[in-house]
VEXPA-9701 format. One record per residue: residue in one letter; x, y, z of N, C-alpha, C in turn; residue number from 1. Coordinates in steps of 0.02 Angstrom, whole numbers. Each point is the difference from the previous one (the first is absolute). Example, Ala and Ser with C-alpha at 12.3 -4.5 7.8 and 13.67 -1.06 7.14 Angstrom:
 resn    n_u    n_v    n_w   ca_u   ca_v   ca_w    c_u    c_v    c_w resi
    A    660   -284    390    -45     59      0     45     60      0    1
    S    -18     53    -36     42     59      3    -39     55     37    2
***
This chain:
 resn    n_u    n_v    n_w   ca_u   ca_v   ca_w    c_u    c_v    c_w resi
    X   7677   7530  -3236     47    -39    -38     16     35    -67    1
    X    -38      3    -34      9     45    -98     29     80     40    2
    X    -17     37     53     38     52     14     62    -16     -9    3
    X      6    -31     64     84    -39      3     24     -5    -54    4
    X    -23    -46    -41     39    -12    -83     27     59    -31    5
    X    -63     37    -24    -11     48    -39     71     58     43    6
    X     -8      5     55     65     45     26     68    -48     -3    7
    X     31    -59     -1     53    -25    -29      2     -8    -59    8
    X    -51    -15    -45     21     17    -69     10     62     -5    9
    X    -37     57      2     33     71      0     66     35     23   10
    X     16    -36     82     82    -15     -4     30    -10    -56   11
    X      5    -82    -36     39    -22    -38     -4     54    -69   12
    X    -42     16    -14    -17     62    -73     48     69     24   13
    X     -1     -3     58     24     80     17     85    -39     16   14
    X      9    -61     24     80      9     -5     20    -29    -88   15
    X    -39    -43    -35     24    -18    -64     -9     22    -74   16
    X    -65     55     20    -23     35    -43    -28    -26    -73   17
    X    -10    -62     14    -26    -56    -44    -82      1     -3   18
    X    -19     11    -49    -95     -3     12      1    -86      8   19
    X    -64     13     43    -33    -72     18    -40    -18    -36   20
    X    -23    -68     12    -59    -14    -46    -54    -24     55   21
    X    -42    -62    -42    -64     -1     15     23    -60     74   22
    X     -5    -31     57     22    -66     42    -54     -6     32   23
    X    -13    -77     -4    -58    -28     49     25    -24     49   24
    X    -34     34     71     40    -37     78    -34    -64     32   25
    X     14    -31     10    -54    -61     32     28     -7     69   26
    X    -38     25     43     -9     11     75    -39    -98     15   27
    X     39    -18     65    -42    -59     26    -10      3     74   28
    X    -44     -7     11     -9     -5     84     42    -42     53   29
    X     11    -33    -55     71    -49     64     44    -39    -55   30
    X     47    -38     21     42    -64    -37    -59    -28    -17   31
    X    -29    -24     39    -36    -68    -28    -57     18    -53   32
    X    -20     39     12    -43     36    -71     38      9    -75   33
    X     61     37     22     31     -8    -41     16    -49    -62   34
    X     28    -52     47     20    -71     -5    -34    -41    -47   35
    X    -81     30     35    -42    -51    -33    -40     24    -69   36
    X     20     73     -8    -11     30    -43     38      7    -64   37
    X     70      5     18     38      8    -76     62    -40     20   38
    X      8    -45     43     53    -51     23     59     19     38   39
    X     15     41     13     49     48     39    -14     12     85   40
    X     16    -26     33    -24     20     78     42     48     32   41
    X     47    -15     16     41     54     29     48     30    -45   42
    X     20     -7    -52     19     40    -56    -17     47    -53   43
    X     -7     55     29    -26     38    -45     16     31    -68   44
    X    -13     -2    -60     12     -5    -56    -13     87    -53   45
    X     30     20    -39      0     44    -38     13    -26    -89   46
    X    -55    -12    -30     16    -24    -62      0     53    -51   47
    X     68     56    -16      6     31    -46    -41    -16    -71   48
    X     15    -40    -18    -32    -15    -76    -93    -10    -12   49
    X    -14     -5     50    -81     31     20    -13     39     24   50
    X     59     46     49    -30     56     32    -61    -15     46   51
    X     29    -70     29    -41      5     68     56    -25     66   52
    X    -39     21     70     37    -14     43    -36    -34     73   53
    X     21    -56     12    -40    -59     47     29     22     73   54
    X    -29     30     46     33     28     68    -68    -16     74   55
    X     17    -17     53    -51     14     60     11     56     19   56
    X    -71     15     -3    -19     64     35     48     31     50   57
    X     24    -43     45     28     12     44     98     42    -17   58
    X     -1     -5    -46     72      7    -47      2     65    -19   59
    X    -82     37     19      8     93    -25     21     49     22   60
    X     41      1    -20     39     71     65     77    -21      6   61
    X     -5    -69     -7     60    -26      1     53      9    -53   62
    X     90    -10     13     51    -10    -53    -32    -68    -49   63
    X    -36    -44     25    -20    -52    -54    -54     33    -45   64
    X    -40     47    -11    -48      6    -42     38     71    -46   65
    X     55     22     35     49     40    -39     49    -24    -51   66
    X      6    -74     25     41    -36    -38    -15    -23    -89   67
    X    -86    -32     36    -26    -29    -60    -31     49    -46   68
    X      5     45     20    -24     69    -65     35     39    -18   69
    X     65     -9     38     65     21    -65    -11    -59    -49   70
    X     -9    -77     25    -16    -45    -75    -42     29    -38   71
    X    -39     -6     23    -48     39    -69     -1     73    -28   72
    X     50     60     47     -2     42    -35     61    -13    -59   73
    X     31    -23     30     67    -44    -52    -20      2    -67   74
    X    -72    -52      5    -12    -27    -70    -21     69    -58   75
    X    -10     45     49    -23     75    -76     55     18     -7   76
    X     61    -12     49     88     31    -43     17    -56    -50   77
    X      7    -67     11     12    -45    -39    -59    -32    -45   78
    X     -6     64    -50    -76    -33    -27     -9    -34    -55   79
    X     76      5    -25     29    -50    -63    -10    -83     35   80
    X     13      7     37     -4    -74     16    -76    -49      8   81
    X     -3    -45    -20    -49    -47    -10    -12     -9     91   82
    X     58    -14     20    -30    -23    112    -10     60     35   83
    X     15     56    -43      2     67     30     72     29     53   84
    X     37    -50      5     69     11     22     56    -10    -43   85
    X     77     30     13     71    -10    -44     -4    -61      0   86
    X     20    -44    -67     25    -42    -17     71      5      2   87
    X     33    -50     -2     75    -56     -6    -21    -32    -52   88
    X     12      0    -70    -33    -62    -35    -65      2     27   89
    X    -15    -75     -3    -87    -13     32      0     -4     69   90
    X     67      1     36    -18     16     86      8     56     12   91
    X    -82      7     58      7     83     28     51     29     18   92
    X     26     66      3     58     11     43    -28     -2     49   93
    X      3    -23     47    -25     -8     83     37     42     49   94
    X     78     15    -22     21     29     47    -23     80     -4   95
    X    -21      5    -62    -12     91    -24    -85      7     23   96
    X    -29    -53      9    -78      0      9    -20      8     78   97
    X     68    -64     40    -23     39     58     19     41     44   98
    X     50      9    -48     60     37     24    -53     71     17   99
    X     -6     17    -62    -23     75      0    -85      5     73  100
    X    -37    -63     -2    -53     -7     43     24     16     74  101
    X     73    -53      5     20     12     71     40     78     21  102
    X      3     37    -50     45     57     -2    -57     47     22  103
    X    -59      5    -30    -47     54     23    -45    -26     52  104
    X     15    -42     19    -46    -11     63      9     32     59  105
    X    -35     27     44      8     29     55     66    -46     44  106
    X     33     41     29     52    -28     62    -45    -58     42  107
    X     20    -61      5    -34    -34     46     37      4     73  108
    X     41     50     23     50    -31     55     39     83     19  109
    X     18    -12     41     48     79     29     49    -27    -52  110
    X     22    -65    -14     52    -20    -52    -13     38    -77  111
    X     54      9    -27    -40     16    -65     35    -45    -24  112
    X    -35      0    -76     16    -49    -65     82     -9    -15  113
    X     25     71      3     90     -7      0     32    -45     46  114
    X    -45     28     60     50    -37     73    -10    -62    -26  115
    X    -43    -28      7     -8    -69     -6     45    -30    -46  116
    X     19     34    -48     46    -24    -73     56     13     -6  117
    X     22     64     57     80     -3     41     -1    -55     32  118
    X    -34    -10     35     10    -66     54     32    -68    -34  119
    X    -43     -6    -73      3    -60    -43     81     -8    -14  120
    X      3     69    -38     85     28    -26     54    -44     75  121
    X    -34     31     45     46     -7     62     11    -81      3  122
    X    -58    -50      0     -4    -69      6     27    -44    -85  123
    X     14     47    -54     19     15    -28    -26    -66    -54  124
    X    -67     18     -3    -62    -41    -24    -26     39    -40  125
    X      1     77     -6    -28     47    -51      8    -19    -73  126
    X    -31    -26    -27      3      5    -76     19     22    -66  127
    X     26     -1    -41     26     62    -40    -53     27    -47  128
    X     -7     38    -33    -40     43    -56    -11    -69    -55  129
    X     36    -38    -17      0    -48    -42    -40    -43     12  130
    X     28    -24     69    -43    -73     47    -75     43      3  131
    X    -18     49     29    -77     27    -12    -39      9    -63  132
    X     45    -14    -66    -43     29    -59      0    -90    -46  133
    X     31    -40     51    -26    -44    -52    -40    -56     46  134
    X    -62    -15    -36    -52    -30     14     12    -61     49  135
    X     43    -56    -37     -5    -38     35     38      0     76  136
    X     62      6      2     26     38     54    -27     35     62  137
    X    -70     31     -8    -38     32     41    -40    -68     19  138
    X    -26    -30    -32    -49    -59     14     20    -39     42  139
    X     66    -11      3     53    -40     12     20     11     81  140
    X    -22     63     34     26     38     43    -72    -16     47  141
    X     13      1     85    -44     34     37    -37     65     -1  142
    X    -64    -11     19    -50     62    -37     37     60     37  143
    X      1     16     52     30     43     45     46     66    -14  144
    X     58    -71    -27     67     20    -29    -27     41    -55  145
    X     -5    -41    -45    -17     22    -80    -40     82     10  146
    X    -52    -24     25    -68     60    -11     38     70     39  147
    X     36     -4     43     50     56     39     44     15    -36  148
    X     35    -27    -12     75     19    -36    -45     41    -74  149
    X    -45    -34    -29    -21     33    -82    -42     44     37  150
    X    -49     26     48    -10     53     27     38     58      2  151
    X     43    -10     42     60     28     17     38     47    -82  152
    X     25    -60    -37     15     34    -72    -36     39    -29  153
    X    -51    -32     -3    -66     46    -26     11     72      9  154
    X      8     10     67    -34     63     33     66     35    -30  155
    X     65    -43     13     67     45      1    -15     35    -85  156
    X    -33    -29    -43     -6     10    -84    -23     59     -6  157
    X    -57     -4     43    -67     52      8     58     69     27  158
    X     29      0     48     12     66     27     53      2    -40  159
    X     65    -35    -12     52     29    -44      3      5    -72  160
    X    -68    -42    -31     32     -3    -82    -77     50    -14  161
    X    -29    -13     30    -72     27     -6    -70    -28    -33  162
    X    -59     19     24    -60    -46    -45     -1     -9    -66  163
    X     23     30    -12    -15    -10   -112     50    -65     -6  164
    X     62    -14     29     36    -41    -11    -20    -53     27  165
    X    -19     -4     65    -56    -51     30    -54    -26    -58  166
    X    -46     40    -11    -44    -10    -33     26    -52    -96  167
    X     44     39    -14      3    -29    -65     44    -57      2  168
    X     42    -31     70     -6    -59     18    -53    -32     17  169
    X    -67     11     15    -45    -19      5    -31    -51    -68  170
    X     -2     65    -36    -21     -5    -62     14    -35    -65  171
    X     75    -26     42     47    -60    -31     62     22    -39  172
    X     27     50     -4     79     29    -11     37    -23     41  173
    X     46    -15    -42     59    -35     20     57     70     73  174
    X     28    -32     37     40     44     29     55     38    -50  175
    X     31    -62    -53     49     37    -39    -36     75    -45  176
    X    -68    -17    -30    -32     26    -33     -1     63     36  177
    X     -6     28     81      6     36     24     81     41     29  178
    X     35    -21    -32     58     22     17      9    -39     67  179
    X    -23    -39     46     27     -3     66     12    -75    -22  180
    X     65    -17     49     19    -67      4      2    -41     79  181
    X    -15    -71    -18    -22    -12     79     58      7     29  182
    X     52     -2     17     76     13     40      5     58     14  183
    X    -44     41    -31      9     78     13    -60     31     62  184
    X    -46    -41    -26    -67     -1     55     12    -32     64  185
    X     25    -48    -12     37    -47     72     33     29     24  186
    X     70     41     -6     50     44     24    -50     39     45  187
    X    -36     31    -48    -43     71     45    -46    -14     56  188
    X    -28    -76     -2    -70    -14     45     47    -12     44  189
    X     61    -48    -11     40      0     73     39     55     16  190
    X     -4     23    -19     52     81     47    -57     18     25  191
    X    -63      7    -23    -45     39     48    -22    -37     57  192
    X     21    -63      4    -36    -61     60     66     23     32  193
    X     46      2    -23     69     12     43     -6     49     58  194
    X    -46     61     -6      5     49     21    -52     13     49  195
    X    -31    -75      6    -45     12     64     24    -13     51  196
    X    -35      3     51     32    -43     67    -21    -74     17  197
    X     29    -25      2    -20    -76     30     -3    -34     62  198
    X    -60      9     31    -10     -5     72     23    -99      3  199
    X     39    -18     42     16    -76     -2    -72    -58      9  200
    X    -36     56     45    -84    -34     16    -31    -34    -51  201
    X     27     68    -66    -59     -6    -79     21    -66    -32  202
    X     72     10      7     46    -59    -37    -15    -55     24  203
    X      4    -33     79    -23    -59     11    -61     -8    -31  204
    X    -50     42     10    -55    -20    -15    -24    -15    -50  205
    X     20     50    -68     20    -31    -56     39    -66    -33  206
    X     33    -11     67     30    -70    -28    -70    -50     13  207
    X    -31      9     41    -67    -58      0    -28      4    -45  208
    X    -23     66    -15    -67     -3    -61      6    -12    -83  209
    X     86     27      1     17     -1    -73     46    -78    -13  210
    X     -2    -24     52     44    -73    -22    -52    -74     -9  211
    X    -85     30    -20    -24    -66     -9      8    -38    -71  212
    X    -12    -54     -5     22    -36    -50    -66     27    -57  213
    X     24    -29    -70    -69     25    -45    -44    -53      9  214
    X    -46      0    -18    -76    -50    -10     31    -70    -13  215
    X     57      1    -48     12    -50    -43     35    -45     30  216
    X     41      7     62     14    -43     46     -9     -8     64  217
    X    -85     13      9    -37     -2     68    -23    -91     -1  218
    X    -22    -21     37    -28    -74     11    -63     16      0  219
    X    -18    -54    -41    -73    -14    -23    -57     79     -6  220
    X     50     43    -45    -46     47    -15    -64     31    -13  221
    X    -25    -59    -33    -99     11    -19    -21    -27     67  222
    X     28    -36     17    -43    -37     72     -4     42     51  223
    X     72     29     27      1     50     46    -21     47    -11  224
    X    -11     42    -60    -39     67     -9    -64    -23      4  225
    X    -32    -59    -27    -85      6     -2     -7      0     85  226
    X     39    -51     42    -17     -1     70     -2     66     41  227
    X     43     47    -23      2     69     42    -45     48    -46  228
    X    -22    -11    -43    -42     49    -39    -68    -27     35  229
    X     -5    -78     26    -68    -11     20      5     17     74  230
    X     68      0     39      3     23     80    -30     91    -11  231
    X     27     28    -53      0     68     11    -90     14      2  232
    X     -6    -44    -66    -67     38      9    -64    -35     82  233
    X     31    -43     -7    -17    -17     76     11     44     63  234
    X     30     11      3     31     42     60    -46     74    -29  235
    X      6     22    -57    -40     58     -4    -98    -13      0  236
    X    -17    -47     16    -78    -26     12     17    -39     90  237
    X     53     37     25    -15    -32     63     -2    -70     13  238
    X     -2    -51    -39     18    -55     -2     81    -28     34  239
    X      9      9     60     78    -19     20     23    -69    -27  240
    X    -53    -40     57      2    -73    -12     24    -39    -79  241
    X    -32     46    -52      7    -54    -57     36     55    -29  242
    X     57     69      9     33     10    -26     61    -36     44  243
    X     10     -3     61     41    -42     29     26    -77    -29  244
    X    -62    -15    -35     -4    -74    -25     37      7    -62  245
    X      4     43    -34     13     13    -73     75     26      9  246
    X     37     42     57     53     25      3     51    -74     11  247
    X    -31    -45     48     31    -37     25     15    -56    -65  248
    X    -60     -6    -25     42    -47    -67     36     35    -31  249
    X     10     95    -18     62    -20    -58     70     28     45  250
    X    -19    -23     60     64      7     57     52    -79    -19  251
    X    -72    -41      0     33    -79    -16     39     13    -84  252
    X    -49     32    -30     43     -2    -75     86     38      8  253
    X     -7     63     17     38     52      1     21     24     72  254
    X     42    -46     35     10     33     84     33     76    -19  255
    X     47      8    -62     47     54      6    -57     60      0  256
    X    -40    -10    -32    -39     55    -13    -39     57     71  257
    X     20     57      5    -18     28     55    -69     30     22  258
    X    -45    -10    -72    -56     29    -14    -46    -43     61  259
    X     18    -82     -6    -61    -52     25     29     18     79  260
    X     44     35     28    -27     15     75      9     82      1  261
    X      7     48    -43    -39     69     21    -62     -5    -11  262
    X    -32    -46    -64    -66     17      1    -40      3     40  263
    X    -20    -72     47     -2    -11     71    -26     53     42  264
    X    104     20     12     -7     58     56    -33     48    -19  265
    X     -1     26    -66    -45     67     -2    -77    -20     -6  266
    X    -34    -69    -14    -75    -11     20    -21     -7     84  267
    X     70     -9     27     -4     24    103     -8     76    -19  268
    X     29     40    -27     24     61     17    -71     19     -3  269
    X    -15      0    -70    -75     30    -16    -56    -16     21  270
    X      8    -54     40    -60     -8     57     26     31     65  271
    X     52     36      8     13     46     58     43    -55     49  272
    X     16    -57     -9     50    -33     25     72      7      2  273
    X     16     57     -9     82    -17     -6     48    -37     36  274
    X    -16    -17     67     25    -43     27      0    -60     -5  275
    X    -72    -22    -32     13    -77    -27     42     -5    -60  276
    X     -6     52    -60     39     15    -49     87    -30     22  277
    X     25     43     51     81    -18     19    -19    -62     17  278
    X    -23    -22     46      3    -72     47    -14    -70    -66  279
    X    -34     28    -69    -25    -40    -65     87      7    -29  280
    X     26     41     -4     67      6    -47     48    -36     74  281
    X    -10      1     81     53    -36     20     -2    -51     -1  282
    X    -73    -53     -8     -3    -71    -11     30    -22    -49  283
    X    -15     14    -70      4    -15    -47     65     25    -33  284
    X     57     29     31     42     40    -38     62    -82    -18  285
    X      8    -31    -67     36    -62     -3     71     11     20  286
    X     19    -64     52     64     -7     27     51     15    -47  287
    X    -25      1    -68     66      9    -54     -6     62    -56  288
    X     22     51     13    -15     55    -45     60     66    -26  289
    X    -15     19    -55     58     42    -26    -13     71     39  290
    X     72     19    -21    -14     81     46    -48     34    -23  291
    X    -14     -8    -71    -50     61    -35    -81    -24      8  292
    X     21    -66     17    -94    -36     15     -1     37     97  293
    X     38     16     12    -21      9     92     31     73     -6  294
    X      0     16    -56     12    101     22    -57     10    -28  295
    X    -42    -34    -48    -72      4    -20    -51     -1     78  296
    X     19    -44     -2    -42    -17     63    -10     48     52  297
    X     59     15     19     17     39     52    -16     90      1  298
    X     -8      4    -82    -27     64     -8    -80      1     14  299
    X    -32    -44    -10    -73      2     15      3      0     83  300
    X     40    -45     44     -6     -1     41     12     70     36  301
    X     44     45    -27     -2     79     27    -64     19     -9  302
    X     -2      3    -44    -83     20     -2    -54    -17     15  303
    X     -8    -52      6    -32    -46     58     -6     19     75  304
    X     69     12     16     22     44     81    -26     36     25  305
    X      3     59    -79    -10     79     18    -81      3     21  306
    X    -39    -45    -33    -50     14      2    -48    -49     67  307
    X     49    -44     19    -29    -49     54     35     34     78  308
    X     71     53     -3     19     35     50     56    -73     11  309
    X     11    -55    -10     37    -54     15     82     31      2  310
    X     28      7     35     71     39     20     56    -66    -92  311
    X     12     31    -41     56    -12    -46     40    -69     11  312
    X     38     11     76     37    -51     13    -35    -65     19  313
    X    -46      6      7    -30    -70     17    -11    -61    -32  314
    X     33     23    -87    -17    -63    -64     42    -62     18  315
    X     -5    -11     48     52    -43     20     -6    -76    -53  316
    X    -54    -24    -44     19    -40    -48     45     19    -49  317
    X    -22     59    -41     52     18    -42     68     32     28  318
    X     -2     33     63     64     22     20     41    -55     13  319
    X    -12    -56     -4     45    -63     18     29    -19    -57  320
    X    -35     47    -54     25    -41    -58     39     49    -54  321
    X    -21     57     19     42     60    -17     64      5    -10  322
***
């Protein structure tokens, strides 16, 4: 694990050329250790302004433990700051904090970070340079959307304006202060999204993942997250039964929500069931649902397929509803 680290922080030094400082990692053996340790179960946390970072073990090697130590390498570029990240006034810039985290993270996908943010352009949901640099606006947005699109900019900053200009946005300079203006940055990030190709596959699919609503108008929010934070860690202690129990109440709170029947299927999957997995999503799939709640669905169910050999055409619940 400290190998691992110690070679992505040395990445980030060799692309930003920023000395590091001193960061404490806190490794946990599961969610529920976690959980019960510093209150966080399946969210793993990077607190710049202490220079520590809350992650499961299981997260090393991964784009998530790349993510949360650009936070904290962050905090030795922005070291004027009291939280260790750019301020707005007294709100973080959020879009420059994770922007730049989601920009150096390894590719999660044959997709890259652009495609995905042509696609947005294409559904024509992409954000402007403005809408990403002010705080609330990002908050305001699905995590998905937001954290991609300011990825995406990020990176475009990094290769065309270069790190020092990155950086002393970091550090809290103004864009004017730098000669660049946001209409001028916007022009450029979209001509370069312009110039990819846009497979129609990426685009649908992007229309599912980037069109969820924000936090702020989900149904019964604290209720439904504590219930799937207690299914998850259930399902990861092998417990089906009483993560089943826990999915199904915040199904009653939140039917729209697609989490309370993938979770489910992937506690079939990981006991090597995939077939009960599909046959769990064809019972339960509700007579009444939006296209983007059953193209959710339906993507697990590919994957579900591939790995149970179940021939594609056979979803005959959701293909009825397709």
């Amino acid at each position: 694990a400290c190998t691992d680290l110690e070679f992505r922080l040395e990445q980030l030094v060799k692309r930003l050329g920023h000395p590091p400082s001193r960061y404490d990692v806190y490794l946990y053996k599961n969610n529920r250790t976690k959980m019960a340790l510093m209150g966080a179960g399946s969210t793993s946390i990077a607190k710049p302004w202490t220079g520590q970072m809350h992650i499961p073990a299981a997260a090393i090697g991964t784009s998530l433990s790349a993510h949360e130590l650009v936070h904290l390498y962050g905090s030795s570029i922005a070291d004027d700051s009291f939280l260790g990240v750019p301020l707005t006034g007294w709100f973080p810039q959020i879009g420059l904090v994770e922007g730049l985290a989601v920009a150096l993270e390894p590719e999660k996908s044959a997709t890259s970070l652009h495609q995905w943010a042509a696609a947005m352009e294409e559904l024509e949901i992409l954000p402007s340079v403005d809408q990403l640099f002010d705080p609330l606006w990002f908050w305001s947005q699905g995590g998905a959307k937001a954290y991609t699109a300011a990825g995406s900019l990020l990176r475009f900053m990094l290769e065309s304006y270069g790190t020092e200009t990155v950086l002393a946005l970091y550090r809290g300079e103004e864009l004017n202060e730098l000669g660049l203006a946001a209409n001028e940055i916007n022009d450029g990030w979209r001509s370069r999204l312009a110039g990819l190709e846009r497979k129609q596959d990426i685009v649908e699919l992007a229309r599912t993942v980037f069109m969820e609503p924000p936090v702020f108008l989900r149904r019964c929010v604290y209720s439904v997250g504590r219930n799937l934070s207690k299914a998850a860690l259930q399902r990861d202690e092998g417990d089906l039964e009483t993560s089943m129990e826990a999915c199904s109440r915040a199904r009653k709170l939140d039917p729209s929500n697609t989490r309370t029947l993938r979770l489910p299927a992937s506690a079939f999957a990981a006991l090597g069931s995939s077939e009960a997995a599909l046959d769990f999503l064809d019972t339960n799939l509700p007579d009444q649902t939006t296209r983007i709640y059953r193209a959710r669905l339906n993507l697990v169910r590919v994957r579900l397929s591939i790995i149970s050999a179940r021939p594609v055409d056979t979803f005959s619940p959701l293909a009825a509803h397709m």
